[in-house]
C-alpha positions in Angstrom: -10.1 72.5 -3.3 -13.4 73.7 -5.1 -14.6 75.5 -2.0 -11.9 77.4 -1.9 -12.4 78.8 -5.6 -16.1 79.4 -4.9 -17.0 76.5 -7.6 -20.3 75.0 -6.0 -21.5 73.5 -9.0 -18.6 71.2 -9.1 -19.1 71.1 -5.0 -22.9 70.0 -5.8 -21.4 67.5 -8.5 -18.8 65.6 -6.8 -21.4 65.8 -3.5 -23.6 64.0 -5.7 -21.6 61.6 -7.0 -20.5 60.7 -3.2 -24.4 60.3 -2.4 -24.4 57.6 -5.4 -21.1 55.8 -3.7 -22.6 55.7 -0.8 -26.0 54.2 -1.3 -24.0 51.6 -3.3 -21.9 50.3 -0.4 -24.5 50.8 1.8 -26.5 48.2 -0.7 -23.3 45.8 -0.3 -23.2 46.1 3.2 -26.9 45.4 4.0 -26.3 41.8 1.5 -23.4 40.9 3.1 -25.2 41.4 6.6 -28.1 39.0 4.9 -25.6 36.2 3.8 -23.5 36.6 7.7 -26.3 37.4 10.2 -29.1 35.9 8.6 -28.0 32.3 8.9 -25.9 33.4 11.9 -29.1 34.3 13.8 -31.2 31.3 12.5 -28.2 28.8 13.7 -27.9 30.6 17.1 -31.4 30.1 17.9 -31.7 27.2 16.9 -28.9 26.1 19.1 -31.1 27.5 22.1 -34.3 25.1 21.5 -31.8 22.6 21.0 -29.9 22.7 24.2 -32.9 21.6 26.4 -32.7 18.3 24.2 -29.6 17.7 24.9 -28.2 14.5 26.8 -26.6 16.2 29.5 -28.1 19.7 29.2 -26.5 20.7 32.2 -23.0 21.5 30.7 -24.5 24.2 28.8 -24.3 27.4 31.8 -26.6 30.4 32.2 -23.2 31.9 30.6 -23.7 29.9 27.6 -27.0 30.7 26.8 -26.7 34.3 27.8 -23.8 34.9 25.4 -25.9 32.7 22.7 -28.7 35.1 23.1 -26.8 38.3 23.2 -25.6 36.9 20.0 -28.8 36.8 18.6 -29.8 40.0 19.5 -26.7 41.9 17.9 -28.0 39.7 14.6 -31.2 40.7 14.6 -30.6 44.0 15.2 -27.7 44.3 12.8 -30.2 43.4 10.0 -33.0 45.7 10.8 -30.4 48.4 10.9 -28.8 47.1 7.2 -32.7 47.5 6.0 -33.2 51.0 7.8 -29.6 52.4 6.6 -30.4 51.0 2.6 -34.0 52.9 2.6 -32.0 55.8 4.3 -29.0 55.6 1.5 -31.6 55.6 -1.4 -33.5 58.5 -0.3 -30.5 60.4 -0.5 -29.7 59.7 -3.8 -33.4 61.2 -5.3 -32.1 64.8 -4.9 -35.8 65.8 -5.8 -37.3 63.9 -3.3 -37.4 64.4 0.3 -34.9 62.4 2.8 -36.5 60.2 5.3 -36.5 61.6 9.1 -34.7 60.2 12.3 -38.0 59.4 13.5 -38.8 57.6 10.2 -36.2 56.0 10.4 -36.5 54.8 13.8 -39.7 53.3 12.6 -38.7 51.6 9.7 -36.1 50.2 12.0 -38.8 49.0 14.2 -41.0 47.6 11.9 -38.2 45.7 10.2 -37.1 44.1 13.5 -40.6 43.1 14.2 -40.7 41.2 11.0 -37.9 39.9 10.8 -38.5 38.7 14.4 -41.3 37.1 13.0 -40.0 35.3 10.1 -37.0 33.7 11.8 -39.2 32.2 14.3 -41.4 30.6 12.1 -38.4 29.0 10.3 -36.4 28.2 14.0 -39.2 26.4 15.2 -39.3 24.8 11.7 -35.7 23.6 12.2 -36.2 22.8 15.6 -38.2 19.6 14.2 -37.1 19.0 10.8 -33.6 20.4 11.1 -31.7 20.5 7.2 -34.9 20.3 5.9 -35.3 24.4 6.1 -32.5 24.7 4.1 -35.0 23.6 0.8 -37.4 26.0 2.2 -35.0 28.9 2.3 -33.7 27.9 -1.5 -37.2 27.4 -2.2 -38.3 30.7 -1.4 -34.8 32.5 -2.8 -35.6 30.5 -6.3 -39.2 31.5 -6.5 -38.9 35.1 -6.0 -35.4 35.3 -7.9 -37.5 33.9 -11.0 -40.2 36.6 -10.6 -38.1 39.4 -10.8 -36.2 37.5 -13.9 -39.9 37.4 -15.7 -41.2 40.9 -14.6 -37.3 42.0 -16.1 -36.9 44.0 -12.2 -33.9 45.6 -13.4 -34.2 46.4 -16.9 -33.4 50.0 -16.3 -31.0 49.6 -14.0 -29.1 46.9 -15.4 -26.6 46.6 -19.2 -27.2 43.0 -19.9 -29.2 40.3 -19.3 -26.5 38.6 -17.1 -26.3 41.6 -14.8 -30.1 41.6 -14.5 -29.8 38.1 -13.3 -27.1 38.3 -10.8 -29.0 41.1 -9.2 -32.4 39.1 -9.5 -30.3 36.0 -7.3 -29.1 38.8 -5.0 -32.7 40.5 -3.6 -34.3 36.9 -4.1 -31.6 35.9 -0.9 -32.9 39.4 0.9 -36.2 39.0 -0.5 -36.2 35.3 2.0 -36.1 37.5 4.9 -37.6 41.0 4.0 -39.1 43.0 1.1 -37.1 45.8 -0.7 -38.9 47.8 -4.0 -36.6 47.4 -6.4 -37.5 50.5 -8.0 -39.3 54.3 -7.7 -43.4 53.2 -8.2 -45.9 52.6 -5.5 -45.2 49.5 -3.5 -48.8 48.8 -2.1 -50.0 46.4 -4.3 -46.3 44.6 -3.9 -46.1 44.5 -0.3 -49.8 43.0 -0.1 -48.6 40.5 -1.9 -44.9 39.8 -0.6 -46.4 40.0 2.9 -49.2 37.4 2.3 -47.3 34.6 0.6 -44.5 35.3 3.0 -47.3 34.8 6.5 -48.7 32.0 4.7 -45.7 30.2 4.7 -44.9 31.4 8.3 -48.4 29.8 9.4 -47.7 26.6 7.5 -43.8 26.1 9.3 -45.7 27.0 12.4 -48.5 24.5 12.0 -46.0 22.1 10.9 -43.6 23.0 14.3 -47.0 22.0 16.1 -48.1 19.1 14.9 -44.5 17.5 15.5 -42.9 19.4 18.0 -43.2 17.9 22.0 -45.3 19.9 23.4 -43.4 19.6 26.7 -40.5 22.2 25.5 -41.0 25.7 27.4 -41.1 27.5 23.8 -43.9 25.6 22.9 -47.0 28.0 23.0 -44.4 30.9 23.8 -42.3 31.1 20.7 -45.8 30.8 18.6 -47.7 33.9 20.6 -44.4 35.6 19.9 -44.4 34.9 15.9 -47.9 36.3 15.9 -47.3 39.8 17.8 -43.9 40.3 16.0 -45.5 39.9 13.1 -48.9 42.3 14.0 -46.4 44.8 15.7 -44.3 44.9 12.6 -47.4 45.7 10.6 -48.5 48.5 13.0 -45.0 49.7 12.2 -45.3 49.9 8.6 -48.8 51.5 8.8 -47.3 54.1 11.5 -44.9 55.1 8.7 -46.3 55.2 5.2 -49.6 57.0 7.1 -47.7 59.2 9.2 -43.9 59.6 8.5 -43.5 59.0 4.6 -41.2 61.7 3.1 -44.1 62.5 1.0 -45.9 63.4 4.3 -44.0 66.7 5.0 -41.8 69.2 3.5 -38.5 69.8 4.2 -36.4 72.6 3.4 -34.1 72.2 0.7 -30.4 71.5 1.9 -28.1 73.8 -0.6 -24.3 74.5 -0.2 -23.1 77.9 0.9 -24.1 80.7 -1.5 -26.4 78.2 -3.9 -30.0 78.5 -4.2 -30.7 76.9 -7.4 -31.4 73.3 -8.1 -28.5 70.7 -7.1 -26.7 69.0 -9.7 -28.4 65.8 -11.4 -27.2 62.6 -11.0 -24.5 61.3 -13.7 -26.4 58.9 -16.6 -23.9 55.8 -15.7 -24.8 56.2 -12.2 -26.4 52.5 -10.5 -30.3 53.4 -10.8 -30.6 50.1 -8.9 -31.1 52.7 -5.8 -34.1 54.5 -6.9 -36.6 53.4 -5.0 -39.9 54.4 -3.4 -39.7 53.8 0.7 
């Protein structure tokens, strides 16, 4: 209706209230793929290493498996793709900022898969031995990081209340089990040095733990570890490709203005969730 009276301010205003909308379900959808896939893709894995175990191993087909690890594929996949779309989302929404590229995308979908290739095999071949017991090492992990961003007050500017501050500290700690997201606009280095190391470190002790108690006689034995240590290089590689070579900040793009507007676009409304602003 706006178009048609040649009103592009209030075009550029309800655009960017749609940009806001947007990045907000996309954050809901990439949370609920963490609290479906997640434990989806851990369960059907662990399923795999189990089935060789089994009594009569032979009832479970080349059908079974397959379907099992197609499953696991779509999981894995479905979660890099919530991570890539949520950095993708929140770009949009910093209207003075440049958007990230298909092809920087594409690599931030890579080096999420990678890693989170990584971490779920460390804690498969965890469960693969001590079975429930990686449930306490999921919660312990959720806990510890949930409490860090409760003491660092994460989301003082984004949240009203202490309350909501918590409920979105307990929401990134359960992402925060799998991947890192910044949790708001400021230079992540220093914060992904440090996510990254405690998170390998305790990748190297559930894989020195898988190890020393695991029968060596399983066919994922050596396999599954070589494979948690390239993901987990490869996923590195990723990250370095991008924040060296395809970072917004890398390149200029031309600014995107509606028909017969060259000025500035519209600023975001004050109540607007500045949960989203964040530096990837």
């Amino acid at each position: 209706m706006y178009w048609k009276r040649g009103d592009t301010q209030r075009q550029k205003q309800f655009y960017t209230w749609m940009l806001y909308e947007d990045a907000d379900s996309v954050f809901l959808r990439m949370f609920e793929c963490f609290m479906e896939s997640a434990p989806q893709l851990i369960l059907q894995l662990y399923i795999l290493t189990q089935i060789q175990a089994a009594d009569d191993s032979s009832k479970y087909g080349k059908t079974t498996r397959y379907l099992i690890f197609c499953g696991s594929i779509t999981s894995l996949v479905s979660l890099a793709w919530g991570v890539m779309a949520y950095a993708r989302g929140c770009r949009f929404t910093q209207l003075e900022k440049n958007n990230i590229s298909l092809l920087g995308s594409s690599v931030i979908f890579l080096w999420h898969l990678f890693c989170l290739a990584a971490r779920v095999t460390a804690l498969v071949l965890f469960a693969s031995c001590f079975r429930m017991v990686v449930m306490w090492v999921c919660l312990g992990h959720w806990a510890v990081m949930a409490i860090c961003l409760l003491l660092f007050r994460a989301f003082k500017e984004a949240c009203t209340s202490i309350f909501s501050e918590f409920l979105m500290s307990v929401v990134f700690g359960v992402v925060y089990i799998f991947v890192f997201l910044n949790y708001k606009d400021e230079p992540t280095r220093w914060k992904y040095m440090a996510y990254y190391t405690v998170w390998e470190i305790e990748n190297v002790v559930l894989v020195m733990m898988f190890l020393f108690y695991a029968d060596s006689a399983v066919w994922y034995y050596i396999p599954a570890v070589v494979f948690h240590i390239v993901a987990f290089a490869v996923g590195l590689v990723f990250m370095g490709i991008y924040y060296t070579q395809l970072h917004p900040t890398k390149y200029a793009l031309p600014t995107l203005s509606l028909p017969g507007e060259q000025n500035n676009l519209t600023q975001p409304p004050e109540d607007t969730h500045q949960a989203n602003q964040t530096e990837l």
